[in-house]
C-alpha positions as CSV (number, residue, x, y, z in Angstrom):
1,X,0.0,0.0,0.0
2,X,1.2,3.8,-0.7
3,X,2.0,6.2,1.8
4,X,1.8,9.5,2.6
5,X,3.1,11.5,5.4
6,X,2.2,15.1,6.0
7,X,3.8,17.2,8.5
8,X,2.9,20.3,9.9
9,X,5.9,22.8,11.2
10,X,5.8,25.9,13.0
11,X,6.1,26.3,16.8
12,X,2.7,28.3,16.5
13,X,1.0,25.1,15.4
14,X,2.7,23.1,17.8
15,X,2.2,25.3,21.1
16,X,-1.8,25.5,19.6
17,X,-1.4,29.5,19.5
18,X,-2.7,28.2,15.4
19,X,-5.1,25.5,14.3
20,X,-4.0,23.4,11.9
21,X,-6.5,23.8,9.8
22,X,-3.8,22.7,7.0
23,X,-3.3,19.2,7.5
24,X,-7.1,18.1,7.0
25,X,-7.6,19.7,3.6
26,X,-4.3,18.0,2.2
27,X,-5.5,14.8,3.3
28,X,-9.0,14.7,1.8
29,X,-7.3,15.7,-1.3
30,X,-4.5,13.3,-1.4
31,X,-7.4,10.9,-0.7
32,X,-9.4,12.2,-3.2
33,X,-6.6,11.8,-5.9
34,X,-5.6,8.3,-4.5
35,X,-8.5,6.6,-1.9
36,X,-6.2,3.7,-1.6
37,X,-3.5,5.8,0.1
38,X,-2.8,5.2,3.6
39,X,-2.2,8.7,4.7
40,X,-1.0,9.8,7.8
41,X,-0.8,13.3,9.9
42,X,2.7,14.0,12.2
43,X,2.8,15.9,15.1
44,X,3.8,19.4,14.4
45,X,7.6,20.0,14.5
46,X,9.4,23.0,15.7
47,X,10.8,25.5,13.9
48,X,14.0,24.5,13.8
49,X,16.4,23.3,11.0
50,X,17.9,20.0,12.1
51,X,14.5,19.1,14.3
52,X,12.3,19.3,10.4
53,X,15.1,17.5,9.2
54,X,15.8,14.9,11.5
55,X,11.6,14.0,11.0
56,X,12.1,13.9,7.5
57,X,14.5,11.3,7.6
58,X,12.3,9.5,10.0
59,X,9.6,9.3,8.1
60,X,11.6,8.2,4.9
61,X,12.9,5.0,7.0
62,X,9.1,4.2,6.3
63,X,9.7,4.3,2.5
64,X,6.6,6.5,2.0
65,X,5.4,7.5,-1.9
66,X,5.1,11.1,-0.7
67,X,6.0,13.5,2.1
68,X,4.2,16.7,2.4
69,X,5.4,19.5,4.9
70,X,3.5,22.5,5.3
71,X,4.1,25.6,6.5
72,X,7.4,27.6,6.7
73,X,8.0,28.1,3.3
74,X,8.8,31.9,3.7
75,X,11.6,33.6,4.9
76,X,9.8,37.1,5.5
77,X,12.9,37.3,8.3
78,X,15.1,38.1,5.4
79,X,13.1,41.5,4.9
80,X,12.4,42.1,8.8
81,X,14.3,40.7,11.5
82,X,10.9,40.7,13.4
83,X,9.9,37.7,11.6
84,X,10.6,34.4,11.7
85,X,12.9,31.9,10.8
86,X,11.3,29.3,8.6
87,X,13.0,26.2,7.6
88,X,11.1,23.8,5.6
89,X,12.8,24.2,2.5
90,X,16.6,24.9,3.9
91,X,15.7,21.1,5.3
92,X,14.5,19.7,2.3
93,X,17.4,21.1,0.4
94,X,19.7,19.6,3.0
95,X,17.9,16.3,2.8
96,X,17.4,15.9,-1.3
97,X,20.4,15.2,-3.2
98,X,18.4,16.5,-6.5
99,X,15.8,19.3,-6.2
100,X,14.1,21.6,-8.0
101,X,12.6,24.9,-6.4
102,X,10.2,28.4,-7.0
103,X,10.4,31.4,-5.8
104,X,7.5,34.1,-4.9
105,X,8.0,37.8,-3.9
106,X,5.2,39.3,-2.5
107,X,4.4,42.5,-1.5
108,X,1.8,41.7,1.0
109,X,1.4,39.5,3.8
110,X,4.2,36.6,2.6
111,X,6.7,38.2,1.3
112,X,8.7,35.6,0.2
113,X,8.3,31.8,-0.9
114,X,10.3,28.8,-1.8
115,X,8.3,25.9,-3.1
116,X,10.3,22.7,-3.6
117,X,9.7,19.2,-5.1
118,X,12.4,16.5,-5.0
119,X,12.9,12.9,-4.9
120,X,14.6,10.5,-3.2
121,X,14.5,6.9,-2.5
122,X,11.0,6.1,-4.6
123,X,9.5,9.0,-2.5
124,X,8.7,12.3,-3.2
125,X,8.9,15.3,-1.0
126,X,7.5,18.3,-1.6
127,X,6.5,21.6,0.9
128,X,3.5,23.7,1.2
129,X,3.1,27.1,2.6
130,X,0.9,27.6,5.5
131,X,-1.8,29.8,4.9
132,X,-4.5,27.7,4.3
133,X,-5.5,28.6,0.5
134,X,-1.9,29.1,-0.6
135,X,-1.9,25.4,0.9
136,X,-4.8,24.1,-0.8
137,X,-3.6,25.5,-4.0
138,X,-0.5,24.1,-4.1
139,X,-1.2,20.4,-3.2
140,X,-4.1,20.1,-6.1
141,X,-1.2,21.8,-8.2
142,X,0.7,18.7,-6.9
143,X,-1.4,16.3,-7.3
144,X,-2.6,17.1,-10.7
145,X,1.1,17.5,-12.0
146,X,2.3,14.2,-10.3
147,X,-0.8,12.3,-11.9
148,X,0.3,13.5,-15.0
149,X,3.9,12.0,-14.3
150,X,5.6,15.4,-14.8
151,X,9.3,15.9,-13.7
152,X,9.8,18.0,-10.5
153,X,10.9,20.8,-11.9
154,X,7.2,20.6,-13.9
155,X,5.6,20.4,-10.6
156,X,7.7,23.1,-8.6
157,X,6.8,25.1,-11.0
158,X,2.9,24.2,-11.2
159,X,2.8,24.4,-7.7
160,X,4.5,28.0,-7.3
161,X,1.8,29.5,-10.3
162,X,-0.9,28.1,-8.4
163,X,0.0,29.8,-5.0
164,X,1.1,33.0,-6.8
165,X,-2.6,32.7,-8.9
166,X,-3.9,33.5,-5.2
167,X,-2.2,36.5,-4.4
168,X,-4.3,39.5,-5.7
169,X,-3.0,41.2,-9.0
170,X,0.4,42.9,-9.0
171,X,0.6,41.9,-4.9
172,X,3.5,39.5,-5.9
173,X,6.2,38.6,-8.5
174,X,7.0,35.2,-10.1
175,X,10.4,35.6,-11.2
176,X,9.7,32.2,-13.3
């Protein structure tokens, strides 16, 4: 049977400060893409590099199909040092030997983005932002790209217009 892990980062998830409203929505439509995948929901990890990383390759020990993480794809603390560290893709990057990645600048709200897709082992990874239609966006972006057996640099790619397709018009740049 296929697998799928999701897991849901950000220390505001995991202290409850935030519901996860996230994690539901991927699953029904991972499920709705693939009803005979067994698809399962981590705890939330910190925010922190080697603690994402170090539940990546956790979860990889269990030869999954796909791993999803979701949230911390920005890195608004690059523009503010009020705001956070985020470390989802710096992890991925880390863990992948072969990526491919997106970039959004946006002038609102998320300032930044980094959308990744990689595989390794028969799996493949891929992270979501957190707010919850960028979210949404992006994993039927997935889906509908990985059913179609695109590469990952297809589905990066699908993924980062379909987040950037939610940001209202001129509120963001897709650098392409």
């Amino acid at each position: 049977m296929k697998t799928a892990y999701i897991i849901p980062t950000g220390d505001e998830i995991r202290e409850g400060i935030v519901r996860d409203t996230d994690s539901p929505e991927l699953m029904r439509q991972i499920l709705a893409f693939d009803p005979t995948m067994e698809v399962t929901r981590l705890s939330p990890v910190v925010d922190r590099e080697d603690a994402i990383l170090r539940t990546i390759q956790e979860v990889m020990e269990r030869h999954p199909a796909l791993v999803v993480l979701v949230g911390g794809s920005g890195g608004g603390h690059r523009f503010s040092k009020t705001l956070g560290k985020d470390y989802t893709h710096s992890a991925l990057e880390q863990y992948l030997t072969q990526c491919s990645w997106h970039e959004i600048y946006g002038k609102n709200g998320h300032m930044w983005t980094k959308l990744l897709c990689g595989e390794k082992d028969g799996a493949v990874l891929i992270n979501v932002p957190g707010p919850f239609v960028e979210a949404q966006a992006a994993i039927r972006a997935f889906l509908e790209a990985w059913g179609q057996g695109l590469g990952v640099d297809q589905i990066s790619r699908a993924m980062a217009q379909a987040v950037f397709a939610q940001y209202p018009v001129g509120a963001a740049e897709f650098p392409g």
